[in-house]
N, C-alpha and C positions, 0 to 999 in steps of 0.2 A: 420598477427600476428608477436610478434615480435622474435628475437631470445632468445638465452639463457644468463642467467645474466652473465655480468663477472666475471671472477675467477681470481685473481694473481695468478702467474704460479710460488711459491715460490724457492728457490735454495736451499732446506732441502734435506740430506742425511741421511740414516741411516747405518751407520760402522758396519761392521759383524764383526763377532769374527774370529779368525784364524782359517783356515781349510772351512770356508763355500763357495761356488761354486763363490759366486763374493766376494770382498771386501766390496766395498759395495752400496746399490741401493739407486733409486732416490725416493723423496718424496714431491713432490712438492706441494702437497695441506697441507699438515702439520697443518696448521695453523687453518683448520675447525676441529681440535682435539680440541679448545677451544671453547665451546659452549656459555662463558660466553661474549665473545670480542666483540665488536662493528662489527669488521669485519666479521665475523661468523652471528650475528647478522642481517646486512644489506644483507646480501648472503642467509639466511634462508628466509627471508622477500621475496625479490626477488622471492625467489622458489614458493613460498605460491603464490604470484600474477601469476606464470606461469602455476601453476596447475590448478586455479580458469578459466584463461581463456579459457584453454583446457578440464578443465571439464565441461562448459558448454557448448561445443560442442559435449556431450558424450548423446548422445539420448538413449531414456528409464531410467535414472539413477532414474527419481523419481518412476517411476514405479515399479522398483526391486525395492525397501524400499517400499511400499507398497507391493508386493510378499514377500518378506524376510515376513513381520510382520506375514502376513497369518500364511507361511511354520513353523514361533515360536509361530504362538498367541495359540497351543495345551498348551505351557507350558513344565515342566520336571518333574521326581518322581525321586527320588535315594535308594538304597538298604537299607532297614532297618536296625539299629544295637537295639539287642535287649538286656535287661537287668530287666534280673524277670521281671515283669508283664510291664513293659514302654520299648515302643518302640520309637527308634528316628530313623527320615529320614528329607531330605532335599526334598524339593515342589516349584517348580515358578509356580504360577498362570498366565495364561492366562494375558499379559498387566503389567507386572510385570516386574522388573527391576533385579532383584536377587531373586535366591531362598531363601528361611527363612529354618530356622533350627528348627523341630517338634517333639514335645514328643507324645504320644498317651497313654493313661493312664487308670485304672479302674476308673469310677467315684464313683466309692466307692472303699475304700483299701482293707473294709474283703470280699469283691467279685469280687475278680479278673477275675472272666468270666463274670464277667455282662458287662450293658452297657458302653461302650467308650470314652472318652471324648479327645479335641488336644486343645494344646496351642503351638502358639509360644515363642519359646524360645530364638532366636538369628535372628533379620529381619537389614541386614545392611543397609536396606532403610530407618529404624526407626531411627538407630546410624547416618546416613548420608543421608540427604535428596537428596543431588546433585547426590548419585550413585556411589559416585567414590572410596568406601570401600566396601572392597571385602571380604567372610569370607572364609578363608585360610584352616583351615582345625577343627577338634572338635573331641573330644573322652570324651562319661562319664565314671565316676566311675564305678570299679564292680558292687556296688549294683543297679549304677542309681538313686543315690541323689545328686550328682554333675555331672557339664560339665564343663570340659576342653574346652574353642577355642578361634581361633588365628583369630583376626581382622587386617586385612592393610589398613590403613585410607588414606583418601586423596588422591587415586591416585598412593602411593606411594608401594613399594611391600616390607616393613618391619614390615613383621609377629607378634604385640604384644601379650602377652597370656593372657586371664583372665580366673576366674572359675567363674560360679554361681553356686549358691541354685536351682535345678530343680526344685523343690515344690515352691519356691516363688518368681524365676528369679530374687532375687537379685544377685548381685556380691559381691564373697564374698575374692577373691582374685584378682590380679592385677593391672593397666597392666605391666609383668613380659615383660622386652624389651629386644631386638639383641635374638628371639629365634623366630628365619626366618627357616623356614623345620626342625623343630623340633618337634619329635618324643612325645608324654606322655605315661610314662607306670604307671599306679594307681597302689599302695599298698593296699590291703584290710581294708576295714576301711576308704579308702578316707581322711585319714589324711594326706597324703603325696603322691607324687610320681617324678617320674624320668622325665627327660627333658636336652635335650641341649642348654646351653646359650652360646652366645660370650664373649668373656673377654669384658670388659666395655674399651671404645674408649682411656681412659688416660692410660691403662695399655699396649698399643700395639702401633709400630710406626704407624708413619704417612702413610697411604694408606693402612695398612691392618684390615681397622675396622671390613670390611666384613669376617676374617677369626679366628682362634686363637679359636673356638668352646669345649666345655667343656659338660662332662656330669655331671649332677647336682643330688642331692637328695634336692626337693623343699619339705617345710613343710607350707600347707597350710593356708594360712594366715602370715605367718613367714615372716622375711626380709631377702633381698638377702644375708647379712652378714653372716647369719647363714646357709644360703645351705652348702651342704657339696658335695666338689667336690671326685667323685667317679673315674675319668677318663679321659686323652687327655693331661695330662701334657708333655711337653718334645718333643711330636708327632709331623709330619709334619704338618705346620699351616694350610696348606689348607684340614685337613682330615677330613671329615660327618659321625656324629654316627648316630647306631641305638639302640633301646635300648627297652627291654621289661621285663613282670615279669610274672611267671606263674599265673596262677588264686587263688593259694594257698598261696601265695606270698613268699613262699618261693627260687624260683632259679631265679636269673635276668641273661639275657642274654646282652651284648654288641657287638657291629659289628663297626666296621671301615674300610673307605674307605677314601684311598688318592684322593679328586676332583671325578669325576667323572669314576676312573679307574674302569676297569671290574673285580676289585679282591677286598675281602672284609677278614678282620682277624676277630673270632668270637673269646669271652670269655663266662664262666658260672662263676657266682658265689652262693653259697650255704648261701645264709641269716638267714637260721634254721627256723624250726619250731618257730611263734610268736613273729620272729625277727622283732623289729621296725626299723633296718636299718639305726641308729642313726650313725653311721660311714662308710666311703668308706669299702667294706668289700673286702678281698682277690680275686682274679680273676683269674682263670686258664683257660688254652688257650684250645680252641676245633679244630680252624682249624688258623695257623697264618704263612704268609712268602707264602701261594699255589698261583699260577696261575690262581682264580678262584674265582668266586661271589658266598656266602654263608652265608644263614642264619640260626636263629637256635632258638629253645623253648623248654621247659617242657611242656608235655601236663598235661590232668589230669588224665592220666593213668598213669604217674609216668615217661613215656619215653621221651627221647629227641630225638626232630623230627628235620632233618637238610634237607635244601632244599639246592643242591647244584651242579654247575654244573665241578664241580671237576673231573675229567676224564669223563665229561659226557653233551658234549657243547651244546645240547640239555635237560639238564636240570635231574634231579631225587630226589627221596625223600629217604634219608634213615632213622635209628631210631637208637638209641643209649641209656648205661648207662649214665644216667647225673654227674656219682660221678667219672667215666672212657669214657671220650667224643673221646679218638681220634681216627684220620679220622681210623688207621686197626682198629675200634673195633666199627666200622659203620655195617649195616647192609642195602642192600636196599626193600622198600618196595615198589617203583615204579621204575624199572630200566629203565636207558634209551634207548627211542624208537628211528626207524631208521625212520620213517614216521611222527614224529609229535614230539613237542615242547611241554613242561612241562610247563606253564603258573600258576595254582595256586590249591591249594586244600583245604578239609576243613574234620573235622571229624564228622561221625554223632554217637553219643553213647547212646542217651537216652533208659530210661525204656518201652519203645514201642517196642526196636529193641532185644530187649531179651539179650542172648545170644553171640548177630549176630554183634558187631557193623560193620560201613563200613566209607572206604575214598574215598571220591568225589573228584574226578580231573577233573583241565579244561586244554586242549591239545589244540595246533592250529596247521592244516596240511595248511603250506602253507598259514598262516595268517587268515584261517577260523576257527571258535572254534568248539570243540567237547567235552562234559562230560564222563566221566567213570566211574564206581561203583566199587571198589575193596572191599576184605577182610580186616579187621583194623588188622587182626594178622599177616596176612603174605604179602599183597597187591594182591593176586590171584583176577583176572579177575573179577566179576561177573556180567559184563553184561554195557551197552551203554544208555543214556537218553538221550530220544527221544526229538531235538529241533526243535523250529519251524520254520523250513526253514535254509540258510544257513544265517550264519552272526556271530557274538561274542559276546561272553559270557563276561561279568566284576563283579566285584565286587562278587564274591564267599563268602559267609559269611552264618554261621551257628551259635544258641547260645552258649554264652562262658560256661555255664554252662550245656551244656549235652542240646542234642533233638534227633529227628528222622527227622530234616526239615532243607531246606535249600534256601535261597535267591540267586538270580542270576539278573543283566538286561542281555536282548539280543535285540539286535538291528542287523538293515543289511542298505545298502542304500536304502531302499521304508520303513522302518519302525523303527519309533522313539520309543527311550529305554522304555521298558515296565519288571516292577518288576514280574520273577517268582518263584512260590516256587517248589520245590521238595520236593515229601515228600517220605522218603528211605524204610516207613512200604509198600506201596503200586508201591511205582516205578513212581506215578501220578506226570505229573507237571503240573502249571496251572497259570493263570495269574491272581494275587492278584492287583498288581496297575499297572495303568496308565496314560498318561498325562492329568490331570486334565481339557482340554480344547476340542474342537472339533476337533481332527486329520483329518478328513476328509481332509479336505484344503492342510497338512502339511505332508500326504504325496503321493501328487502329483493329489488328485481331479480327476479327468479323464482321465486322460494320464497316461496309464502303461507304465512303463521303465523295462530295464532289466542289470542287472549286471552279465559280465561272469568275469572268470578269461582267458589270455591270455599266452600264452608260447612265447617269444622271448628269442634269443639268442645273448651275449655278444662278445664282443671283442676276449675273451681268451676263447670262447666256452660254459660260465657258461649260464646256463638256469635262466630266468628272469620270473619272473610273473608280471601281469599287471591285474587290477583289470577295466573293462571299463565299465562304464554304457550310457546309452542310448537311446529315444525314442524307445518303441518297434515297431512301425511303420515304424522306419526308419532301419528295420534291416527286414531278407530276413527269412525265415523258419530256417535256421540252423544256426542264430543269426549274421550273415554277416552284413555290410551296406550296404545298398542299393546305397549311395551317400557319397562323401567324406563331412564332415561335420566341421563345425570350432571348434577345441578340444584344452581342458586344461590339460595338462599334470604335474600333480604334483607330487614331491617325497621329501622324507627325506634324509633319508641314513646315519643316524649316531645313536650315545649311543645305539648301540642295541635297538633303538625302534622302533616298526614293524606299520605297516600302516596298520589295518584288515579293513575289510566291515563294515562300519558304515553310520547310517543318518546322513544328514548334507542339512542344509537350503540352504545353496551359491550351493553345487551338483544340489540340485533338481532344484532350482532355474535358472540353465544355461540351464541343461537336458530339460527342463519342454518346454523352450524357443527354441529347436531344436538342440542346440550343444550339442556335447559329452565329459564326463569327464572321464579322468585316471588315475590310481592312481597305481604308479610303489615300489613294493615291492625290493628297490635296496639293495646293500653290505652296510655294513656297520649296517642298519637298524637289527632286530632281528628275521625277519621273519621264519628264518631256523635255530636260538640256535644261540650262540657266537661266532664258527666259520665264519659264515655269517657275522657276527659283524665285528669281527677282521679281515674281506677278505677287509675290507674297511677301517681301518686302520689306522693311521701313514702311513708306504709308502706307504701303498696300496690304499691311497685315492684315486687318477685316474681313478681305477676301478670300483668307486660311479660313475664317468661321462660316465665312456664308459656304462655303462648300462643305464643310462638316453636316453646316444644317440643311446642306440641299440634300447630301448623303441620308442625313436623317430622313426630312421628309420621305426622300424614293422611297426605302427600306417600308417603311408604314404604308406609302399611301399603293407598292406594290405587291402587299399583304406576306413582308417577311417576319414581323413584327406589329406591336400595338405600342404605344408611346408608354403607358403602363408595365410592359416590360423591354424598355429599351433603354440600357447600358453604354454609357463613353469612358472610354480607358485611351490617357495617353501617359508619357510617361519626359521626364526632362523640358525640352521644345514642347513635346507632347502634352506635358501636365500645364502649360501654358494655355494651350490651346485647349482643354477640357477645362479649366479654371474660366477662361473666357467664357467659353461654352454656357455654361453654368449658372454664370451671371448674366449673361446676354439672353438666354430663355432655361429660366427659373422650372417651369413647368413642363419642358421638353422633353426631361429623361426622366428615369425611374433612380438611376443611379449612375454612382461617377466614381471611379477610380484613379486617381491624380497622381503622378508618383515622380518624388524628386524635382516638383517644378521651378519653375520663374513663377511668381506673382505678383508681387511690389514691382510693377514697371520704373516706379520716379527712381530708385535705391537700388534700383539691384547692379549696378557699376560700382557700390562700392563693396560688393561682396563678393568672397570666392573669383574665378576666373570672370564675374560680370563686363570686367571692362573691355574684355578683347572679344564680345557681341554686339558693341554699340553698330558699327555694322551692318548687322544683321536687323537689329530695331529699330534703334537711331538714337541717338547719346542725347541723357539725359539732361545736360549740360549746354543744349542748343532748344532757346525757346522755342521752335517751328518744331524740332525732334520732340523734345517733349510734349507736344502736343500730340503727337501719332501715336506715342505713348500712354500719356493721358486717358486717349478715346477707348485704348482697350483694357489697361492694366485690371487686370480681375477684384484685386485688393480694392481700388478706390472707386468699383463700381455695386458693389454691397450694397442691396435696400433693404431698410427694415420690414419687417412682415411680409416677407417674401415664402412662398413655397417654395424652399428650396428643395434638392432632390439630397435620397440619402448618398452620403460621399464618405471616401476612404480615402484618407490622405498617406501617405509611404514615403520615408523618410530615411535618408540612411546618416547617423553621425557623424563618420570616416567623410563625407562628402565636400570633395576638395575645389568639387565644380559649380553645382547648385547647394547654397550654405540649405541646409533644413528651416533655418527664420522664416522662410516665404512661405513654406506650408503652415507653421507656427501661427502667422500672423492673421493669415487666412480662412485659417481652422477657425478661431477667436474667436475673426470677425462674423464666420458665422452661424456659430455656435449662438452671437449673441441676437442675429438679425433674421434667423429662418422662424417662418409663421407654423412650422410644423413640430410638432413636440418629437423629442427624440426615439420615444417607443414608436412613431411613425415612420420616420425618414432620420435616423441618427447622420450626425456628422462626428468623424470619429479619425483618430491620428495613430496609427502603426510606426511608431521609431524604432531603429534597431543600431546599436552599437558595434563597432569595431570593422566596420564595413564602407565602401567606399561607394562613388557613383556606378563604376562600370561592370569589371570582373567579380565574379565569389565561386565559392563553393558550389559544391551540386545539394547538400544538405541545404543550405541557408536558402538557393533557388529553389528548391524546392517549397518550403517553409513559407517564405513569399507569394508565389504562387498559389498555392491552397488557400492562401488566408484572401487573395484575391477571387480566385473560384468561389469561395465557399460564401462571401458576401456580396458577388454578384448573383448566385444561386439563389441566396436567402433574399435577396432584392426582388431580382427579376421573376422569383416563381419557379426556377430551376431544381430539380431533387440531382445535384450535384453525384450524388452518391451511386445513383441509379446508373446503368447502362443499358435499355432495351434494347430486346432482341431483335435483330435487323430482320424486315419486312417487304414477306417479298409481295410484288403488285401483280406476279404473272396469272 
């Protein structure tokens, strides 16, 4: 086989600003920042033929794409949003490529409890036959005679908005363009409503198309001419609303966030009784300038409910005058807990509940969910519901217009999300839908597994969790292994987003096949509220890795694994953190799967969405920031004659978030600095075209997956292909 393509080893530097630790470092690959060059070009190509030859040396690869299809051919259900008598949810069928977007309806009007009738409403398989349009996101009308949603065509991840006619699915406005994560808050009456657009490409310089965001008052059917901008003038250009209206449409609420910061300024505005909202209306501040994530609404009790974790990094609800919002004249109705995480809630008011109404909270201890019942007038206790087994709760959602019931999926790793309802007259919960297909297969057919949680300990003494699953055959009465086994050790560790127990095709899929998967709850991610978040950091980044490798260590030195077959897979944030990984102990893994990362720390603000993370790392443009930067950036921490471990770098072109350069450059470098010849430990690049960072297909997921299986397998010693037969110990 042969070796790796060449790379010129360019003489590009990059000149720091005064005050940062060096003048300034080296950048020798530079030149794969240009994707369009011929020389970029022929260097990709290269890669593409080096992959090809070493992935057909990857046994079982076809077989997992046959497992994968199993573990998904059940399908998915998503939480229903309900609106008077029509209900809409999302549905993949069985062999299906995308879910479609479903109304559920009376088939007759004046008898709304009779029989049922479903049509689809939004199938982006029908919009795009090839797959490669994804639907972003959707919100109908109060009443539920229009839909709001946001199609990304082609591949590409630029959100356009249309509305239809639910009764006749035509379209009856759009496509409204540059409104990529944009919010809809409907006016009653479905004449109008709120949304953020981007300023249009001629009104902003060059390179910041993607920012300069505005909140808008859309009049449906109207031209963009006549929106009427409500909001964002003046504002840092990298700053994301949100934006809603109570159900009476009288208070609209605004939130802004600098990028990705963990701080948000809230506004109320008082529209009036059967105000059309024909002008930006005045805005007073609720919470604006705090150290903290908050949001906030009217309900339909007249109060203003603010979710916020403002002296409270684990999260609380409290309730306010909406005409007198600020933070001293807050009240709370869920204080914050010392044992669990405030995740999301919902009110149940309806005429069933009498008297009595109550708010449903979902809590996660330690990234596992829990529900709670309180009092709606004061938040007092009243009692715990009952879930099925351990795993997480999502999508919490109640009618906007008053009930006594409520939606939830819960899912764990042996079981795919299944829609339940609570109902608050009786305390009952129960399972309303499920994956439309034959689950048997999907999760896990005759092979029980079992997932525990893990305690390891950090560097600086901080206690780590670890989520592990695993054959239950290959584990001893009190959940031990039996034998060290070839494990994948994944993690995040960043935006406060927590990693809970959930299904997943590629888990069972390895599990099923005799290895063990783990999934490390690190700093940075949200597991334990915002402090957790922020212990990771700006400077504190490092402390994401020393928990990875405290992670590592346990796992080995608790005999779930041997270093010889042990695997890091992260992916985005993720692929940051294994790229770290990587270069911080060369020798540590057997193998690494990177995908879609950050690795140029000094540069990556000026690519894709980089600048609205400074944040999160620390902007590269502040000597002291760059420095914390510096310490870890994977790219400029590369030594020659290194054992490096073998790595799979994954890359998607469409990638509107993380530019594919960082892999690129990465790849290069150490392609040209590992001490191990490629037939030992390859480092190898997987790009794929027409694809973006987030949503795809179920083919193209699939196809990624295996190709990740199948060279963790061929790494770690895994017969990917294989599924022994479950063993009993009696």
């Amino acid at each position: 086989m042969p070796g790796y393509p060449p790379a010129r080893r360019g003489d590009d530097v990059e000149d720091l600003p005064a005050g940062a630790p060096v003048a300034r470092v080296a950048d020798p690959y530079r030149w794969l920042e240009d994707a369009s060059s011929e020389e970029t070009a022929a260097w990709a190509a290269a890669q593409d033929a080096l992959l090809a030859e070493h992935r057909a040396g990857w046994e079982g690869r076809d077989a997992v794409v046959g497992r994968l299809a199993g573990l998904l051919g059940a399908g998915s259900v998503g939480v229903p949003v309900h609106r008077g008598a029509r209900r809409f949810s999302t549905r993949r069928e069985p062999g299906a490529e995308h879910a479609v977007l479903l109304v559920r309806e009376p088939a007759d009007a004046a008898d709304p409890d009779g029989a049922q009738v479903e049509r689809v409403l939004v199938d982006p398989v029908a919009v795009d036959p090839s797959g490669l349009t994804t639907l972003d996101a959707w919100q109908p009308s109060l009443e539920g005679d229009l839909l709001a949603y946001q199609l990304s065509e082609g591949g590409s991840e630029e959100s356009a908005l249309r509305v239809l006619d639910v009764a006749t699915g035509e379209v009856v406005d759009g496509p409204l363009d540059r409104t990529r994560y944009s919010p809809v808050a409907w006016l009653p009456g479905g004449t109008a409503f709120y949304c953020v657009r981007r300023l249009a490409p001629d009104l902003v310089p060059d390179g910041e198309e993607q920012f300069h965001r505005r909140v808008v008052l859309h009049e449906v059917g109207g031209a963009e001419l006549d929106e009427v901008e409500v909001f964002g003038a003046g504002r840092d250009l990298r700053t994301y609303y949100g934006v809603s209206v109570s159900r009476d449409g009288r208070w609209l609420s605004v939130t802004a966030a600098v990028g990705t910061d963990p701080r948000t300024d809230v506004w109320l505005a008082d529209l009036g009784e059967g105000s059309t909202a024909a002008a930006a209306p005045p805005l007073r501040e609720v919470v604006v300038g705090e150290d903290a994530a908050t949001s906030a609404g009217v309900r339909r009790d007249g109060r203003l409910y603010v979710s916020t974790d403002l002296g409270a990094p684990r999260g609380r609800l409290a309730v306010a005058d909406p005409h007198d919002p600020r933070p001293d004249r807050w009240r709370d109705l869920l204080a914050e807990r010392d044992d669990a995480v405030l995740e999301g809630w919902t009110v149940l008011d309806g005429p069933g509940l009498g008297d009595a109404p109550v708010l449903l909270a979902a809590w996660t201890t330690h990234a596992v969910s829990r529900l709670t019942v309180h009092d709606l007038a004061d938040g007092a206790l009243r009692g715990e519901v009952a879930l099925p087994g351990t795993g997480t709760v999502g999508g919490l959602v109640s009618r906007p217009e008053g009930g006594h019931e409520a939606w939830f999926v819960v899912t764990d790793p042996t079981t795919l999300p299944h829609v339940h309802r609570y109902d608050a007259r009786t305390g009952e919960v129960a399972v309303v839908e499920g994956p439309p297909g034959d689950a048997a297969d999907a999760v896990g057919g005759d092979v029980p597994t079992r997932t525990q949680q893990l305690e390891v300990t950090s560097a600086d003494g901080t206690t780590v969790r670890v989520l592990v699953t695993a054959r239950t055959d290959a584990l001893d009465a009190d959940g031990r292994p039996l034998a060290p086994a070839p494990l994948v050790l994944y993690g995040y560790g960043g935006f406060g987003i927590s990693l809970p127990p959930t299904w997943s095709a590629g888990t069972l899929a390895w599990v099923r096949s005799g290895g063990v998967w783990a999934v490390a709850g690190l700093r940075g991610g949200g597991e334990e509220g915002e402090e957790w978040h922020r212990a990771g950091m700006g400077p504190h980044k490092p402390r994401v890795y020393e928990d990875l490798e405290a992670a590592a260590d346990a796992l080995t030195d608790r005999g779930w694994t041997t270093t010889d077959r042990l695997g890091i897979y992260g992916g985005s944030n993720g692929g940051l953190l294994v790229g770290a990984a990587l270069t911080r102990r060369p020798a540590g893994y057997r193998a690494v799967v990177c995908s879609a990362p950050l690795l140029d720390m000094v540069r990556y603000q000026l690519h894709g969405l980089g600048r609205t993370w400074a944040g999160e790392y620390g902007d590269a443009e502040d000597a002291e920031q760059l420095g914390w930067l510096l310490a870890h950036s994977p790219y400029h921490h590369v030594r020659a004659d290194e054992p490096y471990p073998a790595t799979l770098f994954t890359v998607f072109d469409g990638d509107s978030r993380v530019d594919p350069l960082h892999a690129r450059k990465l790849c290069a470098a150490l392609q040209a600095a590992t001490s191990r010849p490629v037939e030992e430990a390859p480092v190898l690049l997987r790009r794929e075209a027409d694809v973006g960072h987030g949503a795809r297909s179920v083919t193209r997921s699939t196809a990624l997956t295996a190709d990740v299986l199948a060279f963790l397998g061929h790494e770690l010693g895994l017969d990917v292909a294989a599924v022994p037969p479950a063993v009993s110990r009696r």
